[in-house]
BAKOL-50748 format. One record per residue (C-alpha): x, y, z; chain. Coordinates in Angstrom, 2 decimals. Layout:
<pts>
px, py, pz, chaine
X, Y, Z, A
...
</pts>
This chain:
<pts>
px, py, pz, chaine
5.71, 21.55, 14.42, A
5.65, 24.50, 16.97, A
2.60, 26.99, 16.07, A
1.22, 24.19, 14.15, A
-0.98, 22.21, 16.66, A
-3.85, 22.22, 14.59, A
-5.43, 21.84, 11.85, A
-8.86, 21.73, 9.62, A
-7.66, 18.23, 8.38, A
-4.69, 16.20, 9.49, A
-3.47, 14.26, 7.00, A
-0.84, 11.42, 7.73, A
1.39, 10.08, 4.90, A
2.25, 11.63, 1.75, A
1.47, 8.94, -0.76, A
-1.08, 9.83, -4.06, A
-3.75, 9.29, -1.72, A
-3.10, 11.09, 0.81, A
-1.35, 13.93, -0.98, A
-4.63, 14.22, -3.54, A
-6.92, 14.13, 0.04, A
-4.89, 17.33, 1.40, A
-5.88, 18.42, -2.58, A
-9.19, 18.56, -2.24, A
-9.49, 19.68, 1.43, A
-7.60, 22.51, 0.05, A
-9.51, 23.58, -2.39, A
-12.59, 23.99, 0.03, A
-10.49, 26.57, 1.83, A
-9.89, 24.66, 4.68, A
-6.25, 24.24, 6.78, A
-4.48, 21.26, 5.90, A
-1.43, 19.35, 7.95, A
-0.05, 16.53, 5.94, A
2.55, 14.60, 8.64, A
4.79, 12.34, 6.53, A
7.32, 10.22, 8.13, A
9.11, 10.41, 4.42, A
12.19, 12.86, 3.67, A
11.95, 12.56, 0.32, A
9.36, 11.36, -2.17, A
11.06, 8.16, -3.36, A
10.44, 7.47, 0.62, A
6.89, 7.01, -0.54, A
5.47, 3.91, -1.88, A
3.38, 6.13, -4.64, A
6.75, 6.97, -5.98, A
8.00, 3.34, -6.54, A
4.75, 2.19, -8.95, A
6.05, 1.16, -12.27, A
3.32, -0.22, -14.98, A
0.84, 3.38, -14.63, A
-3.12, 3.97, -13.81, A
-5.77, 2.43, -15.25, A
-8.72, 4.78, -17.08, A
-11.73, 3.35, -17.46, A
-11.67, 4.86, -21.60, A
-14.99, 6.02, -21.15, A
-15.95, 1.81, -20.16, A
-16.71, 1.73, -17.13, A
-18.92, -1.51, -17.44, A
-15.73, -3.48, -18.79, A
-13.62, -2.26, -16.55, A
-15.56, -3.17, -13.86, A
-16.00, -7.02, -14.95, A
-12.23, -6.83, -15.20, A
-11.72, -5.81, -11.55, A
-14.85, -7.78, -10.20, A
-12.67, -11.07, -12.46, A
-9.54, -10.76, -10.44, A
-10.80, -10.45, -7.28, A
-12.30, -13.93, -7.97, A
-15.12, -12.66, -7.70, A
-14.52, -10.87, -3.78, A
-14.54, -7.17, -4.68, A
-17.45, -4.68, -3.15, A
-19.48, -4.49, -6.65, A
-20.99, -0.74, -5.21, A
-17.05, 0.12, -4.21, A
-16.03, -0.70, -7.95, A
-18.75, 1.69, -9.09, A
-17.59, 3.98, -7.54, A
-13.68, 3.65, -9.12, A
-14.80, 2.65, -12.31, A
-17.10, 5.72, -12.89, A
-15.11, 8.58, -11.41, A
-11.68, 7.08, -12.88, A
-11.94, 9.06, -16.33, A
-12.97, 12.62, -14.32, A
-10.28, 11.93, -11.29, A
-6.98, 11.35, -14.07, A
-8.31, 14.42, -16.21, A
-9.13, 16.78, -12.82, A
-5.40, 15.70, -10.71, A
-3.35, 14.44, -13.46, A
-3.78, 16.00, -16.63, A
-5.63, 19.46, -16.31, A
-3.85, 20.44, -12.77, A
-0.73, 19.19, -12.82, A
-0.08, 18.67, -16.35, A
1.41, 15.20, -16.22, A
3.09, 14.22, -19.76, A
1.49, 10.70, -20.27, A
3.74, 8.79, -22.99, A
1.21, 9.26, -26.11, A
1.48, 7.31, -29.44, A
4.39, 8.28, -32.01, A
2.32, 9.21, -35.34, A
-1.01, 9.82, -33.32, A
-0.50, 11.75, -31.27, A
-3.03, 10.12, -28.49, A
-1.92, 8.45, -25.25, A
-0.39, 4.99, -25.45, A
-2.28, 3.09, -23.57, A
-0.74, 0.02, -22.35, A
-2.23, -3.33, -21.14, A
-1.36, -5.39, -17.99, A
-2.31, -8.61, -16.52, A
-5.95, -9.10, -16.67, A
-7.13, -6.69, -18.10, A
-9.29, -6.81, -21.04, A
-8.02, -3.94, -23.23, A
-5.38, -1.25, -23.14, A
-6.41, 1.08, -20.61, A
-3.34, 1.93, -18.93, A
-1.56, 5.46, -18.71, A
1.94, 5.95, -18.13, A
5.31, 7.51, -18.03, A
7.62, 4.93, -19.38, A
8.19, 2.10, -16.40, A
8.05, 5.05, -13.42, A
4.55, 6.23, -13.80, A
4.82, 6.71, -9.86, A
7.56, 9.76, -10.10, A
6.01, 11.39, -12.43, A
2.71, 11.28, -10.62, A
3.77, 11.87, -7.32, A
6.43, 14.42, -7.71, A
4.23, 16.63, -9.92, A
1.68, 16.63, -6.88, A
4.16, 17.31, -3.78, A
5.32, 20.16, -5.71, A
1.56, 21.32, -6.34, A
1.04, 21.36, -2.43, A
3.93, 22.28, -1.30, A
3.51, 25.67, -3.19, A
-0.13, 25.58, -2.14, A
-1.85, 28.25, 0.50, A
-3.31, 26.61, 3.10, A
-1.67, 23.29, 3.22, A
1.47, 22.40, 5.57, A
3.25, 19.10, 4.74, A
5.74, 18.37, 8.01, A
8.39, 15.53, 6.95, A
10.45, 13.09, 8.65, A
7.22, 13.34, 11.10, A
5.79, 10.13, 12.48, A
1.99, 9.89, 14.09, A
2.56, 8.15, 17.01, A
-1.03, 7.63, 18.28, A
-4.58, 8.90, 17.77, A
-5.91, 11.28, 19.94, A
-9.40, 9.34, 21.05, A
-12.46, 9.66, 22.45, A
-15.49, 7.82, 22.95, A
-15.29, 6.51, 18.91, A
-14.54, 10.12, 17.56, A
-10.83, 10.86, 17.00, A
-9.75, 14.06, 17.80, A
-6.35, 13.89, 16.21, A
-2.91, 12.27, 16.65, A
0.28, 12.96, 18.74, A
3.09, 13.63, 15.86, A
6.97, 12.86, 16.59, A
8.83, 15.37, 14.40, A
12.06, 17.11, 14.53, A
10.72, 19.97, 16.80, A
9.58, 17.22, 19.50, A
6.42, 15.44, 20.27, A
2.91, 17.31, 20.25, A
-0.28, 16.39, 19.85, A
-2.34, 17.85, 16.14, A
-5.55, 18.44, 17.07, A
-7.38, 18.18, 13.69, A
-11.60, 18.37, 12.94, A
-10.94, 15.14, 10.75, A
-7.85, 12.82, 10.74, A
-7.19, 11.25, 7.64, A
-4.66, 7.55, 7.34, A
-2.56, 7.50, 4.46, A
0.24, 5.38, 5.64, A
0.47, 3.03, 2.81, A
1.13, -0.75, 3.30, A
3.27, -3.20, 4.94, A
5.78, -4.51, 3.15, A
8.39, -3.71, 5.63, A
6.95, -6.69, 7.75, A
8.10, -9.02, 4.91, A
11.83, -10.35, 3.96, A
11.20, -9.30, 0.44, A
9.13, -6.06, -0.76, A
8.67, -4.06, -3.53, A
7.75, -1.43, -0.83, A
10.23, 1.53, 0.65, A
11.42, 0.73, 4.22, A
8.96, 2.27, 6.42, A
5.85, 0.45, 5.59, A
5.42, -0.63, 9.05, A
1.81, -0.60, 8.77, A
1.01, 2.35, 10.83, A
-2.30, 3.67, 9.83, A
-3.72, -0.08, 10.24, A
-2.30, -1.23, 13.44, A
-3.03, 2.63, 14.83, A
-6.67, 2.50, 13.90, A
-7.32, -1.22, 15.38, A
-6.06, 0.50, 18.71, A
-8.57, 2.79, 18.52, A
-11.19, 0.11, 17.66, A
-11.89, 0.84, 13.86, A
-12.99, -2.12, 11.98, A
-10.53, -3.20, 10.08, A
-10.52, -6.56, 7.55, A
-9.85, -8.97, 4.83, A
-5.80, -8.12, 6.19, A
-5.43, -11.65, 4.89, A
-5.25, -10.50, 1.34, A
-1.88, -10.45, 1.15, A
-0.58, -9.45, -3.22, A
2.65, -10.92, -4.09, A
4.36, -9.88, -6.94, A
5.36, -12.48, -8.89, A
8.59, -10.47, -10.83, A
10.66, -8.67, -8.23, A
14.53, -9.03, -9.10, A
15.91, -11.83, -7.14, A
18.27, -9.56, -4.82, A
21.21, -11.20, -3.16, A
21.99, -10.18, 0.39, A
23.34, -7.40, -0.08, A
22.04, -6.23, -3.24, A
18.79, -4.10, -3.16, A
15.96, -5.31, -5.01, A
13.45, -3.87, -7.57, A
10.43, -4.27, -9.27, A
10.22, -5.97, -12.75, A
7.31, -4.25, -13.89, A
4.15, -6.12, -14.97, A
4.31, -3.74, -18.12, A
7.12, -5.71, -19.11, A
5.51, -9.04, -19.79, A
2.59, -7.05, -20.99, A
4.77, -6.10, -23.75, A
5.91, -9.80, -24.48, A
8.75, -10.91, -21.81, A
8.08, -14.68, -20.78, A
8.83, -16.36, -17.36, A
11.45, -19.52, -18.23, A
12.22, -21.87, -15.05, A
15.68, -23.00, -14.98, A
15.68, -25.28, -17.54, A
14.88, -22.95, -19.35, A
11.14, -24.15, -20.32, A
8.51, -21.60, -20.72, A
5.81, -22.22, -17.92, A
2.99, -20.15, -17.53, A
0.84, -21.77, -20.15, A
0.69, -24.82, -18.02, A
-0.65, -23.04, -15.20, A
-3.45, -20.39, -16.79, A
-5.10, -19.83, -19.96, A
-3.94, -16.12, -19.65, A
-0.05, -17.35, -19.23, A
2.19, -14.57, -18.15, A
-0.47, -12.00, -17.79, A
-2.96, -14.18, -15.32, A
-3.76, -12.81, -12.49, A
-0.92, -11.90, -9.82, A
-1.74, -14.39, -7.40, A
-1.62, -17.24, -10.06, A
1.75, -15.96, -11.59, A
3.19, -15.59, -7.89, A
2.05, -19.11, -6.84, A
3.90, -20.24, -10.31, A
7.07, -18.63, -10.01, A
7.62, -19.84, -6.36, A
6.64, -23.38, -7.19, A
9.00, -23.27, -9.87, A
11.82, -22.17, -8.40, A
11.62, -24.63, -5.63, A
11.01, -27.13, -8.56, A
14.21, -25.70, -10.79, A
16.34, -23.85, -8.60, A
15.35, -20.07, -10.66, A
13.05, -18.65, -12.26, A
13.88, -15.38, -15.29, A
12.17, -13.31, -16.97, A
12.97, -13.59, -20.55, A
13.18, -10.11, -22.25, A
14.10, -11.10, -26.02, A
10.85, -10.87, -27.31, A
10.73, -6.81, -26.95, A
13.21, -4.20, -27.23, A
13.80, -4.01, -23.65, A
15.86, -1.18, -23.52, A
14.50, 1.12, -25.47, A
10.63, 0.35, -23.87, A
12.15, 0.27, -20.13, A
15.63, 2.33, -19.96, A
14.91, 2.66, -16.54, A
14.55, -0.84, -15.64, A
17.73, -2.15, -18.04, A
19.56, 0.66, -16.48, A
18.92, -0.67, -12.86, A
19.90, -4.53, -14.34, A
23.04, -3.21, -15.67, A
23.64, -1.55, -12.04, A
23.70, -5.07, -10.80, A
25.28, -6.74, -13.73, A
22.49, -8.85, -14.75, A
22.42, -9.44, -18.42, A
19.21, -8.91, -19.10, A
19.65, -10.67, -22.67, A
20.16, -13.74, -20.27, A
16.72, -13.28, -18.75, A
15.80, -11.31, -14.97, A
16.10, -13.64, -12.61, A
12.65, -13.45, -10.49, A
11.18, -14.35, -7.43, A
7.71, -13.07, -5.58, A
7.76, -10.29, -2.91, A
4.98, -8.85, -0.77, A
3.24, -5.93, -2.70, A
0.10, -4.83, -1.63, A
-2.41, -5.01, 1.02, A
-5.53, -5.58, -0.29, A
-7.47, -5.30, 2.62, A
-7.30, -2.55, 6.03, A
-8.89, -0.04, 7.85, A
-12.11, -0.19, 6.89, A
-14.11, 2.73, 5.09, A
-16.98, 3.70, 2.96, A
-16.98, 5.32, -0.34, A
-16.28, 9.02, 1.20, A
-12.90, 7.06, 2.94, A
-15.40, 6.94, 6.75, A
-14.16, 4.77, 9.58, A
-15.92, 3.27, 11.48, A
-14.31, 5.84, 14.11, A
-16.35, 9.52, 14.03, A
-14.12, 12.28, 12.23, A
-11.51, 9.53, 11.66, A
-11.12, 8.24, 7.61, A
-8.29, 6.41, 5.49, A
-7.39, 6.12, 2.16, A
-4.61, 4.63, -0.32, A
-3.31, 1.12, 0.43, A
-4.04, 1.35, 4.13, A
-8.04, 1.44, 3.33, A
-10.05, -1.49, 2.64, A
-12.26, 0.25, 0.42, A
-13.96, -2.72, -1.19, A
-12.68, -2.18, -4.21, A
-9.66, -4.97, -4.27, A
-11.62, -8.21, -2.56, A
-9.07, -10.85, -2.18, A
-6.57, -9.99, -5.11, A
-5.74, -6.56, -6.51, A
-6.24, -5.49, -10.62, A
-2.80, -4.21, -12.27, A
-2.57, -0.24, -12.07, A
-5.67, 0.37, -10.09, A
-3.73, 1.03, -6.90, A
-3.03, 4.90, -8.06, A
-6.67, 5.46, -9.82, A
-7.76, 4.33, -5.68, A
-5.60, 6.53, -4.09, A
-6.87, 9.38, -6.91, A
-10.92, 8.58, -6.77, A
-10.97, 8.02, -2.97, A
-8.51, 10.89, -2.00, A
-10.36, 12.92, -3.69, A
-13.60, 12.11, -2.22, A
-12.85, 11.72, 1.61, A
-10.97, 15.36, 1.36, A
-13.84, 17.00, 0.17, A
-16.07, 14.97, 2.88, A
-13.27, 15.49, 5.67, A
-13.48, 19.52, 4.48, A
-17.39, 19.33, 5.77, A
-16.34, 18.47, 9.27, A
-15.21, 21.31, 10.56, A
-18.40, 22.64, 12.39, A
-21.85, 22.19, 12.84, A
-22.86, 25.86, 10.72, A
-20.11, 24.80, 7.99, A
-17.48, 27.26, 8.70, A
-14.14, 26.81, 10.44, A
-14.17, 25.61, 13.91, A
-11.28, 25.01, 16.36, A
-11.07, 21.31, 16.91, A
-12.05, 20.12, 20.21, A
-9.37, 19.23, 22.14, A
-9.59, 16.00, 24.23, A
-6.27, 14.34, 26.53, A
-4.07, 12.83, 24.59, A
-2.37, 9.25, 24.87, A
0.13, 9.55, 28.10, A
3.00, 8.43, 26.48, A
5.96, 7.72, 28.47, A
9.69, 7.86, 29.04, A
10.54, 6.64, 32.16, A
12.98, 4.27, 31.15, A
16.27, 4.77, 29.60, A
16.81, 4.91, 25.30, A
16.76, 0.98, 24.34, A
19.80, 0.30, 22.12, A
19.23, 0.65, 18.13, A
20.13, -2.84, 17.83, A
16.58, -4.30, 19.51, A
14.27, -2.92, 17.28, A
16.16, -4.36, 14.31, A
16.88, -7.69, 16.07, A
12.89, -7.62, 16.43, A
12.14, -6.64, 13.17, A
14.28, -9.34, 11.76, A
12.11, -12.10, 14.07, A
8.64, -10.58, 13.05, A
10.08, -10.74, 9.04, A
11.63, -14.18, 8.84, A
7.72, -15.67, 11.05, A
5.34, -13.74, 8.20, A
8.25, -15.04, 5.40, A
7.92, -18.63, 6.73, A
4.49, -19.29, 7.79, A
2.46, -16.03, 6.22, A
3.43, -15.73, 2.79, A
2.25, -17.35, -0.42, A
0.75, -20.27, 0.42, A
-0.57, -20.66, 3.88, A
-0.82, -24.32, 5.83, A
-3.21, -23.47, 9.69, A
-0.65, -25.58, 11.44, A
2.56, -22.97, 10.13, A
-0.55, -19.95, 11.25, A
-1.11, -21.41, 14.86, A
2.74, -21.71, 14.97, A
2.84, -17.83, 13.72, A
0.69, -16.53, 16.07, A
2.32, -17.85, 19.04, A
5.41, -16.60, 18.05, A
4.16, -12.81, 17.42, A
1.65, -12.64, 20.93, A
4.78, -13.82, 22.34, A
6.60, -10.92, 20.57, A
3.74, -8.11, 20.68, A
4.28, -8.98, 24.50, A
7.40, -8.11, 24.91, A
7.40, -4.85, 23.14, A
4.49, -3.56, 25.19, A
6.68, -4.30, 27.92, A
8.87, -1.55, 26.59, A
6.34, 0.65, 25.10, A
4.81, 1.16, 28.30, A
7.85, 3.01, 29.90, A
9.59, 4.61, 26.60, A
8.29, 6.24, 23.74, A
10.47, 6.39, 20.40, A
9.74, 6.06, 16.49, A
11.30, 2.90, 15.73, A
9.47, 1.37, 19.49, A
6.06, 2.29, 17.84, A
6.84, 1.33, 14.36, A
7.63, -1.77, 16.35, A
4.53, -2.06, 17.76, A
2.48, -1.25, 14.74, A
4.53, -3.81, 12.62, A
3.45, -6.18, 15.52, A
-0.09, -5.52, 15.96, A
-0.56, -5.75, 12.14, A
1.24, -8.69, 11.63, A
-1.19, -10.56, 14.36, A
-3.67, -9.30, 12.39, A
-2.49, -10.87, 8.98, A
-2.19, -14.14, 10.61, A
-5.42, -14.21, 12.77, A
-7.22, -13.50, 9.41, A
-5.33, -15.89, 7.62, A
-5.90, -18.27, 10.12, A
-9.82, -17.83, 10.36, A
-10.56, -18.07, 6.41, A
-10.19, -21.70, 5.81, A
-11.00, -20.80, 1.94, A
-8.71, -20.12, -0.88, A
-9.72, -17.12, -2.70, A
-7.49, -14.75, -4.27, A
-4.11, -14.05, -2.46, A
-4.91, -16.28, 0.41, A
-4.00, -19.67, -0.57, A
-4.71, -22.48, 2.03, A
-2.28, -25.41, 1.54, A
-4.99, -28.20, 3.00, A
-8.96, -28.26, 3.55, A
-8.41, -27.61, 7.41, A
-11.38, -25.79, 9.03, A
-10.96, -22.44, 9.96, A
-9.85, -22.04, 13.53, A
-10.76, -19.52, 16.03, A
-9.80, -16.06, 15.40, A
-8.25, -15.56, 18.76, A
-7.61, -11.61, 20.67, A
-8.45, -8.34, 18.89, A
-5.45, -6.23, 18.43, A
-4.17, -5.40, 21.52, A
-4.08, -8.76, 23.13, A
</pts>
């Protein structure tokens, strides 16, 4: 990143969200950086979505009581304005009229096939067969990277915000030209979630939780990290098979969840059966594997292959017969919660805003709608880069960001050996798989928390005198894992994705972040 120390707006990650904020800083003429620790877009957890991106079809009033309905009633009602109104204008603007995505439209028709999902009312969802995600984000890396005034710097990780006195002032950036600190009039989070603190994920590796464990360091608010989505059809990897996600599309379309004897389950469990809300369906599917031994999905209703090529292509890869059902099991998917912001994407930090899955916009409360993760990333990108573009001086016009000293980071100490950050990793994983996952008992929380202050411990013991990418991912996976747990741990009510095994009160929340 040499010559390239800063920057209008500094964007970090190259998800939808972030990649559509860098968008529309752009097109106020102002100079964007996006830092990306991705080398390639299916590095991106944008790239991975399956089922598509809800529209609100002109709606907006129904599609709000559908969002408002699976967040049990939790989301921001003002935040779900605010996605439900500019949905239609944000898909047309990004999607359709600048970057020409193909949306799968009806045969005879000729209109767009929408599709339906779990919970929702109506069909409302666009798509591109079961990899909506590609063709979204490709389309728009492409778009930028072509672009005039934006920069995108991969295989670049932020290390730290650049801080002062509640405004941020930047972030120091490890990239393959060294470590420097961006100096930016408005830093933007778009580091997507944390699935990479979790045994099983439908996330890429790398979702160490960066933006969210970087911002409670600098003493942004950040909340409801409790809300924790599962989702409940991920194929049931073995060890040394690499897992996928079983699109929710697919039982929107008819596929049924069987146990292993082969009885059809869902019914007993929700009015809605297979297309109740995730956090029902996830709860379901774990109790009745532990019940039955497996749980599959059961494909015969639909003509699996020819709706999802993709997806029967990946089960042949593994040799799964999918006319023998998809064997299932839950896996972390989103955070619903985060850093969090207003409806222009604010902080609670001066100049510093977030967006995508690492923003608790409101919008989500305690359990995420189907395909409204993308729409987010669209509505509030698009909003916080025009915002972030107004920051640049007091008269309007480009200013040179002020430039403040950064974090001393350190390398006194010798290289640790690549084998302690994964030996680490592996401890943090199998605690939040354990004691943080589905269902949540205080007693398995209290036990948690111990075990991660002990571990946040010892890697700021190491952080202190040596300064790497994997240490800091390290350290964010840490911090934001304490943060899961002390959340967890302080809302004694089941709501949503946090499911409290007994009526215990809530306990104490304990340290802030960087206890």
């Amino acid at each position: 990143m040499t010559g390239h120390e800063t920057a209008d707006v500094l964007v970090v990650g190259s998800g939808v969200a972030g990649l559509t904020t860098a968008l529309a800083a752009a097109r106020e003429g102002r100079e964007v950086t996006v830092a990306t620790k991705a080398t390639r877009p299916a590095d991106a957890a944008s790239w991975w979505a399956q089922g598509g991106i809800a529209v609100a079809r002109d709606r907006p009033v129904r599609f709000k009581r559908d969002v408002l309905a699976a967040s049990d009633g939790t989301a921001d009602p003002d935040a779900v304005d605010v996605l439900v109104e500019n949905a239609d204008d944000a898909v047309r603007d990004v999607l359709v009229d600048t970057l020409g995505v193909e949306f799968d439209r009806e045969a005879d028709a000729g209109t767009f096939d929408y599709g339906r999902e779990a919970a929702h009312s109506e069909d409302r969802i666009l798509h591109v067969g079961a990899a909506t995600g590609e063709h979204v984000h490709v389309p728009l890396l492409n778009h930028l990277d072509g672009r005039d005034g934006v920069e995108i710097v991969d295989d670049a990780a932020a290390l730290d915000l650049i801080a002062s006195e509640g405004r941020v002032h930047g972030a120091v950036v490890a990239s393959a030209d060294g470590r420097v600190p961006v100096y930016a009039n408005a830093t933007v989070l778009a580091t997507g979630g944390i699935g990479d603190l979790f045994p099983r994920s439908t996330n890429p590796r790398g979702a160490t939780g960066d933006g969210v464990a970087m911002a409670a360091l600098a003493g942004a608010d950040v909340t409801d990290m409790e809300f924790v989505q599962f989702h409940p059809t991920a194929y049931d990897a073995g060890p040394d098979e690499e897992g996928f996600l079983v699109s929710e599309a697919v039982r929107g379309e008819g596929a049924l969840l069987r146990n292993g004897d082969g009885e059809r389950f869902m019914p007993g469990y929700h009015d809605d059966a297979e297309l109740a809300p995730r956090d029902v369906v996830s709860r379901a599917v774990a109790a009745e594997r532990d019940a039955t031994g497996e749980v599959r999905l059961d494909v015969g209703p639909l003509d699996f292959a020819g709706a999802f090529p993709g997806l029967a292509e990946k089960c042949a890869d593994r040799g799964v017969d999918s006319a023998q059902g998809i064997p299932v099991a839950p896996a972390e998917h989103f955070l619903c919660g985060g850093v969090a912001v207003d409806d222009r994407g604010r902080t609670s930090l001066d100049r510093l805003y977030a967006v995508g899955e690492c923003a608790r916009t409101g919008v989500h409360g305690a359990n995420r709608l189907a395909s409204t993760s993308l729409l987010e990333g669209l509505v509030w990108g698009l909003r916080a880069g025009a915002d972030a573009a107004r920051t640049v001086g007091s008269d309007g016009t480009p200013a040179d960001p002020e430039r403040v000293a950064p974090p001393d980071l350190l390398d006194r100490d010798p290289d640790l050996p690549p084998a302690f950050a994964r030996e680490k990793f592996r401890r943090l994983r199998r605690v939040l798989g354990e004691h943080v996952g589905i269902e949540r008992d205080p007693a398995e929380l209290r036990r948690a928390l111990g075990v991660l202050r002990r571990l946040k411990g010892e890697v700021d013991a190491y952080v202190r005198t040596r300064t790497s990418r994997s240490l800091y991912e390290l350290r964010n996976a840490t911090v934001t894992a304490l943060l899961v747990t002390r959340q967890a741990l302080a809302n004694g009510e089941s709501v949503g994705t946090h499911y409290v095994a007994d009526d215990a009160e809530p306990a104490e929340p304990g340290p802030a972040a960087d206890d």
